[in-house]
N, C-alpha and C positions, 0 to 999 in steps of 0.2 A: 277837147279844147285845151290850147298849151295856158299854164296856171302859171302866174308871177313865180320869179327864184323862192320866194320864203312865203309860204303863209303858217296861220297862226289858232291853236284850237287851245279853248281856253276849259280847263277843266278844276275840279277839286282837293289842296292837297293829299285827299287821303287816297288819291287815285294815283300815285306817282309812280312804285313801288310798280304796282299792275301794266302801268302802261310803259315804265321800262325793260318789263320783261316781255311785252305781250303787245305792243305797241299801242294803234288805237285800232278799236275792232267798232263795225257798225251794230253789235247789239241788235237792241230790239227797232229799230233804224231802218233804213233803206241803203243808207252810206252813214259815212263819216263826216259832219261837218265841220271845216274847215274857213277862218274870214281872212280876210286881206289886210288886217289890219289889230294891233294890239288890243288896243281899247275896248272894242268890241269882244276877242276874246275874253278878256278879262269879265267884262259882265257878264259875258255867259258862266265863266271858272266861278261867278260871284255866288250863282246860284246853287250851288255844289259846296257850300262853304268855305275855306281861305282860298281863296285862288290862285294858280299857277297856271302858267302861258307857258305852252311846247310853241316851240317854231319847227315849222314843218318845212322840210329840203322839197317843195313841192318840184321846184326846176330841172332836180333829179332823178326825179320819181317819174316824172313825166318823160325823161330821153333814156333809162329804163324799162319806159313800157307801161306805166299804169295810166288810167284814163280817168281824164277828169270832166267833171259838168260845171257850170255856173248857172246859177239862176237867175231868174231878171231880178232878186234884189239881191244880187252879187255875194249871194253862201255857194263855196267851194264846195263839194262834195267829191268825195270816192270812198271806190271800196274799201279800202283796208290804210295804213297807213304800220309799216314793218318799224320797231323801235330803231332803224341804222338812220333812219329819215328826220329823227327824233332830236330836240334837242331842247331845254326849259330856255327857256328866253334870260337872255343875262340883264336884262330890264329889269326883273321881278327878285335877281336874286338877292336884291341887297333887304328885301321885304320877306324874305323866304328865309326859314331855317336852313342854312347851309347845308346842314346833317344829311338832309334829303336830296343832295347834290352829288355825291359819295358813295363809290359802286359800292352796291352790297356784299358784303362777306360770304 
């Protein structure tokens, strides 16, 4: 199923570091869940401690080659999600430590 240009997977600061090396991996998961929409990521990041929103190049990823599901209450899902897809939402940054913006050394 082709997925909006951008969606949105909402995780916890202290997962940044990880998921810019490593992207987003399904874990212990079936997939990677992925919303359509800020907000919602963000309460999900809520429950993971400070929150940060990746926006996801889904529209990319999709004419690429990777495959995506929706479900009937509209959570994107896939496999894997590579950190080039990757990007923290410029929304969140002005509530976000910059620091963590700034390639690692």
């Amino acid at each position: 199923m082709q997925p909006p240009d951008i969606l949105y997977h909402g995780t916890g600061e202290k997962s940044i570091e990880s998921i810019k090396r490593s992207g987003l991996q399904k874990m212990s998961q079936h997939h990677v869940h992925v919303s359509s929409d800020r907000s919602t990521a963000k309460t999900v990041g809520q429950r993971h401690g400070k929150p940060v929103v990746f926006e996801v190049a889904a529209g990319a990823m999709y004419k690429d080659g990777f495959v995506f599901y929706c479900s009937a209450n509209q959570v994107w899902r896939v496999d894997t999600v590579p950190p080039e897809y990757l990007e923290i939402s410029e929304e969140l940054v002005e509530s976000t430590n910059t620091d963590i913006l700034s390639p690692s050394s």
